[in-house]
C-alpha positions in Angstrom: 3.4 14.9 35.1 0.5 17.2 34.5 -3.1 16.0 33.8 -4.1 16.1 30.2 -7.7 17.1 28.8 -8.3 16.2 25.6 -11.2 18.3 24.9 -11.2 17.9 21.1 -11.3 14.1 21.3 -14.1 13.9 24.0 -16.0 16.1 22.7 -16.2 14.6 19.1 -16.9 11.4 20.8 -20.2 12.9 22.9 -21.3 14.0 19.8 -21.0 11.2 17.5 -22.3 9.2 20.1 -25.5 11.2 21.1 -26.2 11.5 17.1 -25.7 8.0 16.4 -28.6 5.5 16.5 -26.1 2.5 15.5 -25.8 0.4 18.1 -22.1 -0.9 16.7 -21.1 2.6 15.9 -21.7 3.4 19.0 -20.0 0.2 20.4 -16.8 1.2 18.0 -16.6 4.9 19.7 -16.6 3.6 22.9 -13.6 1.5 22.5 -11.4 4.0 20.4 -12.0 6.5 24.1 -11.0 3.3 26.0 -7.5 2.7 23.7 -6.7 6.7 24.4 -7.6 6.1 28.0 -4.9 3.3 27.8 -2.9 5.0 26.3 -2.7 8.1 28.5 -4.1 7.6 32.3 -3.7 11.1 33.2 -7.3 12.1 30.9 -9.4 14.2 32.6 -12.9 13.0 31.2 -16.1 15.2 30.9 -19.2 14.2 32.8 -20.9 12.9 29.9 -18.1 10.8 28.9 -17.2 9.2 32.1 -21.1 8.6 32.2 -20.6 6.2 28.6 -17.4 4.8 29.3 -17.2 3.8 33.1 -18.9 0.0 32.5 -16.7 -0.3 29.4 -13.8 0.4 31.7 -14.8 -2.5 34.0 -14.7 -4.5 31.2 -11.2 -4.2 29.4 -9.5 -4.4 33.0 -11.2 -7.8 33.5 -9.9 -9.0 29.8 -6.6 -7.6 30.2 -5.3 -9.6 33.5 -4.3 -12.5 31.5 -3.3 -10.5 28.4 0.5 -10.7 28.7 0.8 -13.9 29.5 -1.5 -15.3 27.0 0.9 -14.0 24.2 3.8 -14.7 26.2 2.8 -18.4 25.8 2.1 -17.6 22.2 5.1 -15.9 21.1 7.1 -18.9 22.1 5.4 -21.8 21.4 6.9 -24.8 19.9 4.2 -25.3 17.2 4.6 -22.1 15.2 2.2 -22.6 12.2 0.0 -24.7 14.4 -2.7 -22.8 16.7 -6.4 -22.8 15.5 -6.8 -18.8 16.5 -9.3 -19.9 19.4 -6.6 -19.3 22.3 -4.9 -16.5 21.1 -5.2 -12.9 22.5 -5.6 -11.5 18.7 -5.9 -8.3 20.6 -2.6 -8.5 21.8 -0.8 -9.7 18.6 -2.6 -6.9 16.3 -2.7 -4.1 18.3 -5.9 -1.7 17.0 -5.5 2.2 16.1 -7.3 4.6 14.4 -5.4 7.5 11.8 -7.3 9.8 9.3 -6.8 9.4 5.6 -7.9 11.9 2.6 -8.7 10.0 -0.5 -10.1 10.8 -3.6 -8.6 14.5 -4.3 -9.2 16.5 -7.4 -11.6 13.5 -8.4 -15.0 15.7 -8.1 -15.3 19.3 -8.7 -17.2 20.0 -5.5 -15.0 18.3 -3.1 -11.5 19.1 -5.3 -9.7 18.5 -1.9 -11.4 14.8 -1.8 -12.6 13.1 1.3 -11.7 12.0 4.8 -12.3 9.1 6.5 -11.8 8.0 10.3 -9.7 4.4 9.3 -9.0 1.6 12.2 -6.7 -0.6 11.1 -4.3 -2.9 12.7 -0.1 -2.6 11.9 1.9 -4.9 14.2 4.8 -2.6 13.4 3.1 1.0 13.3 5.2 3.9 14.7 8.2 1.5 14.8 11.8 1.2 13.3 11.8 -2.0 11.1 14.5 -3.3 8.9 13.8 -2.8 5.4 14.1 -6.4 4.8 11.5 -6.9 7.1 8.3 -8.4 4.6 5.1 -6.0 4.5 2.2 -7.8 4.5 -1.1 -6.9 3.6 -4.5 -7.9 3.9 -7.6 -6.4 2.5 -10.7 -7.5 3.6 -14.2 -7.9 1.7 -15.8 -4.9 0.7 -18.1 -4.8 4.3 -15.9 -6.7 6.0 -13.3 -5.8 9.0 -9.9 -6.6 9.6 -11.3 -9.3 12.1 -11.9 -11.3 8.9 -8.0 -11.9 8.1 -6.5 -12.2 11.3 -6.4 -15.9 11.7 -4.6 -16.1 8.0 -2.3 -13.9 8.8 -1.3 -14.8 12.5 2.2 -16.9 11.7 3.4 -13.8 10.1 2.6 -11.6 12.7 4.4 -14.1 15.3 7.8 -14.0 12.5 7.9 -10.5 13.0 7.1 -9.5 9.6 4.5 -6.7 9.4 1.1 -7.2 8.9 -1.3 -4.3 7.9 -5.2 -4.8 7.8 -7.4 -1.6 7.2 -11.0 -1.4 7.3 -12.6 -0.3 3.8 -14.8 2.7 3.8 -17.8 3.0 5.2 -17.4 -0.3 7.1 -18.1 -1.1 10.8 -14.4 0.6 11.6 -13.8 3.1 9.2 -16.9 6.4 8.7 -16.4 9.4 6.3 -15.7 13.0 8.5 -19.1 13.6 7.5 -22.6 12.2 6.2 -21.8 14.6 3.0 -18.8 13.1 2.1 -19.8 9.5 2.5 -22.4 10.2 -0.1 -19.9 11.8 -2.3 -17.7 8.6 -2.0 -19.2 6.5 -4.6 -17.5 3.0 -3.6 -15.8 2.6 -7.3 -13.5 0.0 -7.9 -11.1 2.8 -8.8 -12.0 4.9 -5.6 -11.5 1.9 -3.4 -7.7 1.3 -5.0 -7.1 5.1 -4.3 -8.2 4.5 -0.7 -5.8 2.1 0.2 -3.3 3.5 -1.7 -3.4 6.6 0.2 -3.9 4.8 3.5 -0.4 3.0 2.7 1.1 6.8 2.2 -0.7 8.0 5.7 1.3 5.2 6.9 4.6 5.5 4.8 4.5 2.0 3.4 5.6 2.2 -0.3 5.8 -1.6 -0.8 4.0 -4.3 -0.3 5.6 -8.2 -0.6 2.2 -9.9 -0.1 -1.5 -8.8 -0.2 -4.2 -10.4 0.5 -7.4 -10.2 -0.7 -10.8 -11.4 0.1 -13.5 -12.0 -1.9 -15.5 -9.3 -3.7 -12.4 -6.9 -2.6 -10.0 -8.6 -5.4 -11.6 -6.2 -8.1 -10.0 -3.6 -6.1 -6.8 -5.5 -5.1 -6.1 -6.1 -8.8 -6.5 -2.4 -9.7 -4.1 -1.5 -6.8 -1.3 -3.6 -8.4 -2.1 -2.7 -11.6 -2.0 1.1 -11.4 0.7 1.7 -9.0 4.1 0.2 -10.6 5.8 -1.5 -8.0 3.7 -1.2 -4.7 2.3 -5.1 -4.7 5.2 -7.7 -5.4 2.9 -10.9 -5.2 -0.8 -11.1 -4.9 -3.3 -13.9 -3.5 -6.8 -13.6 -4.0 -9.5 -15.6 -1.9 -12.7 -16.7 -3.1 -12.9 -14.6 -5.8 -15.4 -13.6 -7.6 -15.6 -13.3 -10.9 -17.2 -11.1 -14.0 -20.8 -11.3 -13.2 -22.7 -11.0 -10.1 -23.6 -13.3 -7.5 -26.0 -15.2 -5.9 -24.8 -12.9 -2.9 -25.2 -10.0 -4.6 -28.9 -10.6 -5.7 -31.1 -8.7 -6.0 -29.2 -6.1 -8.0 -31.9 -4.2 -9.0 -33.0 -3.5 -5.6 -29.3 -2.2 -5.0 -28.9 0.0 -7.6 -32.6 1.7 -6.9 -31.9 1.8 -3.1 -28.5 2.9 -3.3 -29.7 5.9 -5.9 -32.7 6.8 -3.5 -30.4 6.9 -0.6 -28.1 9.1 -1.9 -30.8 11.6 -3.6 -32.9 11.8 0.3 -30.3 13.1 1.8 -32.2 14.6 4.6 -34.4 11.0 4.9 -31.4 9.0 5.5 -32.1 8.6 9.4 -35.3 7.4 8.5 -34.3 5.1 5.9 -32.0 3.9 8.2 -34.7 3.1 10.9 -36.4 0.9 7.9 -33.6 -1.0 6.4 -32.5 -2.3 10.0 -36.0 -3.7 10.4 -36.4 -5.3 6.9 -32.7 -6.5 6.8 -34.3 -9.3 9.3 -36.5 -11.1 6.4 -33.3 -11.5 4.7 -29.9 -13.4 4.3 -28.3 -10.4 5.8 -30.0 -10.1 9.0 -26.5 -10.6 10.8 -24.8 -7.7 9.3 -24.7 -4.3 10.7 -28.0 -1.5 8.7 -25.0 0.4 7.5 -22.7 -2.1 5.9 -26.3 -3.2 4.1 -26.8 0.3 2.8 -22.7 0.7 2.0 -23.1 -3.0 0.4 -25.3 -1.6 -1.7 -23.8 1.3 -3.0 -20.7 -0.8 -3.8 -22.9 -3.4 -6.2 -24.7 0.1 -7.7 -20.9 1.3 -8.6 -19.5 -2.3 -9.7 -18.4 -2.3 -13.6 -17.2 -5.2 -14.9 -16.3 -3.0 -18.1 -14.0 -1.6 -16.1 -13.1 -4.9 -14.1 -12.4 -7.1 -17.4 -10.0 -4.4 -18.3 -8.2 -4.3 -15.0 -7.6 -7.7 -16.1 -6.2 -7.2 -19.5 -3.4 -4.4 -18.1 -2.7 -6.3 -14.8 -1.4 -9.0 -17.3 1.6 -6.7 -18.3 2.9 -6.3 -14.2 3.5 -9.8 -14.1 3.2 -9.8 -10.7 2.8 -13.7 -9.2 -0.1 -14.5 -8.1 -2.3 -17.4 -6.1 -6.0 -17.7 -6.6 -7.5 -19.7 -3.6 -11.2 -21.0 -4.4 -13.6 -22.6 -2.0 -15.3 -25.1 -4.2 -18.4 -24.9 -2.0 -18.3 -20.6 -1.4 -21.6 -19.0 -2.8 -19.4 -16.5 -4.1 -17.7 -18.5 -6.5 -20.0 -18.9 -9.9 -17.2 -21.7 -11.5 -17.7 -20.6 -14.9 -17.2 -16.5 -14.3 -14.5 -16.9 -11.8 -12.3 -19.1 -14.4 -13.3 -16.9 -16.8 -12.1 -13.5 -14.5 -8.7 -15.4 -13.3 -8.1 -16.7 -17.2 -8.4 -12.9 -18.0 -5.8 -12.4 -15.3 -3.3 -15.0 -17.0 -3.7 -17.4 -14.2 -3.6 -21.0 -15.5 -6.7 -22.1 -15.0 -6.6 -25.1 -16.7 -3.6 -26.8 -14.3 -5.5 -26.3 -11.2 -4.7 -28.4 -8.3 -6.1 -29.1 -4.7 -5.5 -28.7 -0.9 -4.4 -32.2 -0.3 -4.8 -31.7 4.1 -4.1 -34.9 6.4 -6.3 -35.2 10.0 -3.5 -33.0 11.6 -5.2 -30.0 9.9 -1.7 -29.3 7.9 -1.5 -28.8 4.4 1.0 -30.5 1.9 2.0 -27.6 -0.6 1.6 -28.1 -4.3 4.8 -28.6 -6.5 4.2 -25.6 -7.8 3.8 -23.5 -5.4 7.2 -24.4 -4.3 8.4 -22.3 -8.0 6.3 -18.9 -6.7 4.3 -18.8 -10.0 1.0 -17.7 -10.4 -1.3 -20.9 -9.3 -5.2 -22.1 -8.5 -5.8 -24.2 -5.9 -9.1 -25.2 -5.1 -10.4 -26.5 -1.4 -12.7 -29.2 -1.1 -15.3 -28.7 1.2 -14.8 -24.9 2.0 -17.1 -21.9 1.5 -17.2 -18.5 1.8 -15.4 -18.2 5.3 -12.1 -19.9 4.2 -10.0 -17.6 6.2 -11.1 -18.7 9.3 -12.5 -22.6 8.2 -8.7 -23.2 7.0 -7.1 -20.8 9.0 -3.9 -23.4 9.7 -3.7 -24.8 6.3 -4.3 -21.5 4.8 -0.8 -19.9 6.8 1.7 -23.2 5.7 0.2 -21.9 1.9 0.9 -18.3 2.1 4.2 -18.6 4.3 5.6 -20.8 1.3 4.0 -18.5 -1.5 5.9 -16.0 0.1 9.4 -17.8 0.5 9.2 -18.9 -3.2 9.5 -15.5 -4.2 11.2 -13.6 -1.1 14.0 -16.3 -1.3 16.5 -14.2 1.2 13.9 -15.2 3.7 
């Protein structure tokens, strides 16, 4: 077999690389080179690439000795819904990939053939033959979050067999516009963020989904997705919503709209602004996030309309698509009185709510009705913002029978 150069792919990598000051962007092109490099061990490498990639090499061959047997062990376990997510080789179980996705067309004038964007994601069944009865399943993270997020919620499926999709929303940590022009002509709409996913699930040739989940500030977009495309979502669960005004989280929201305007309209400043936002972000509660999800988190508050949101609500009524609200009573995100107000809108029964009633084994015992598959709140005691990963094993037994209650062939 002949040696293979990909001179295309290197060389976009030494570029992005060498122009990036992010030290995660950086960290996020280094390991898409290292899955082609796995992927293909006949790549002859340029000088400077072998220069950024030979410690990184080091490093996946000493975390993948153990990887096969780790999910060996895994896959046939006797305690299916059991494991906390600590020993398990996520890696492994949702394999990572990268594939580019054009959104937004004939939406602006200047750009009538729309935007691209680089997208990781993670498909447990990509580029495979699956039954048709085999159950789709997919999560969308919150609006700066990764796919990272959702993993440990959605692990049982992915060891059924069922597919399991989770792409990165744009301009995240895993998913960057072609260029710095077109990720200021993305405006991070609720409307352009439905259109993204819904073109990633064409890219990908998925035309229905039987469960998605959505976390957090994300469910704005996750509603409009169900709502505007007749027949894509068959049930929808929304965590931690929020609900039809803003946040605690998303305080100040004057300082977002202003910054978000100026760093659109200094084009030419942005590597500066950069530079400043990732040394104020320390002073506050965002210190621990990456400069550009701060800056993209921004945009996305500037663009919010809950005009638009509270009649998403209104028309998602007429899908009548079943749906589970899951509410941490002690998130920040969740403002009680707007978020009852937002799922009431949605024709969820708000006034029957019910809780998580878990025992000290960490399982959960499933409301009554939650056996029918209706639409249902539950709230959780003593969880916040990070219920996905908090009540990661309680959270599986109450999708898994969500899911059977409506896909009864299962």
């Amino acid at each position: 077999m002949k040696s293979i150069q990909l001179n295309r792919f290197c060389g976009r990598f030494v570029t992005s690389f060498k122009l990036s000051n992010n030290e995660l962007v950086q960290t996020n092109l280094q390991s898409r080179l290292q899955r082609q490099l796995k992927l293909c061990p006949q790549i002859i490498l340029c000088s400077s690439c072998k220069k950024h990639v030979s410690s990184l090499s080091r490093i996946h061959k000493n975390k993948s000795i153990n990887a096969g047997s780790s999910f060996k062990s895994f896959l046939f376990s006797s305690t299916p819904l059991e494991p906390t997510g600590n020993d398990v080789d996520f890696e492994s179980v949702f394999p990572f990939r990268f594939v580019y996705v054009r959104t937004s067309i004939n939406m602006w004038e200047d750009f009538p053939d729309g935007v691209q964007f680089d997208v990781g994601f993670v498909d447990t069944s990509y580029a495979t033959t699956v039954s048709k009865r085999t159950p789709v399943i997919l999560g969308i993270p919150s609006s700066v979050g990764t796919h990272e997020e959702l993993q440990s919620s959605l692990l049982t499926f992915a060891k059924l067999g069922y597919r399991v999709i989770i792409p990165n929303l744009p301009d995240s940590q895993y998913c960057r516009a072609k260029s710095r022009q077109e990720s200021v002509v993305f405006m991070h709409s609720v409307n352009e963020r439905s259109a993204f996913i819904r073109d990633f699930l064409r890219e990908i040739k998925v035309d229905k989904v039987d469960l998605c989940l959505v976390n957090r500030d994300s469910v704005y977009s996750g509603v409009h997705l169900a709502t505007y495309n007749k027949g894509l979502v068959q049930a929808l669960v929304l965590l931690n919503p929020t609900g039809i005004q803003y946040t605690s989280s998303m305080e100040p929201v004057l300082f977002h709209k202003y910054f978000s305007i100026f760093w659109d309209d200094r084009f030419i400043l942005q590597p500066v602004i950069r530079s400043l936002v990732t040394g104020c972000k320390f002073l506050t509660k965002k210190k621990r996030w990456p400069t550009y999800s701060v800056i993209t988190y921004s945009r996305i508050i500037r663009a919010l309309s809950f005009t638009d949101v509270r009649q998403d609500a209104v028309s998602f009524r007429v899908r009548n698509v079943p749906t589970l609200a899951i509410l941490g009573e002690d998130s920040a995100e969740l403002n009680t009185n707007d978020t009852f107000e937002y799922l009431a809108s949605l024709a969820l029964p708000t006034a029957s709510t019910v809780e998580w009633r878990c025992d000290q084994g960490n399982t959960t015992v499933p409301p009554k009705e939650l056996l029918s598959g209706q639409s249902l709140v539950i709230r959780v005691p003593n969880a916040g913002p990070d219920l996905p990963t908090t009540h990661a094993v309680p959270l599986r037994h109450t999708l898994l029978t969500f899911l059977k209650a409506i896909r009864r062939d299962l």
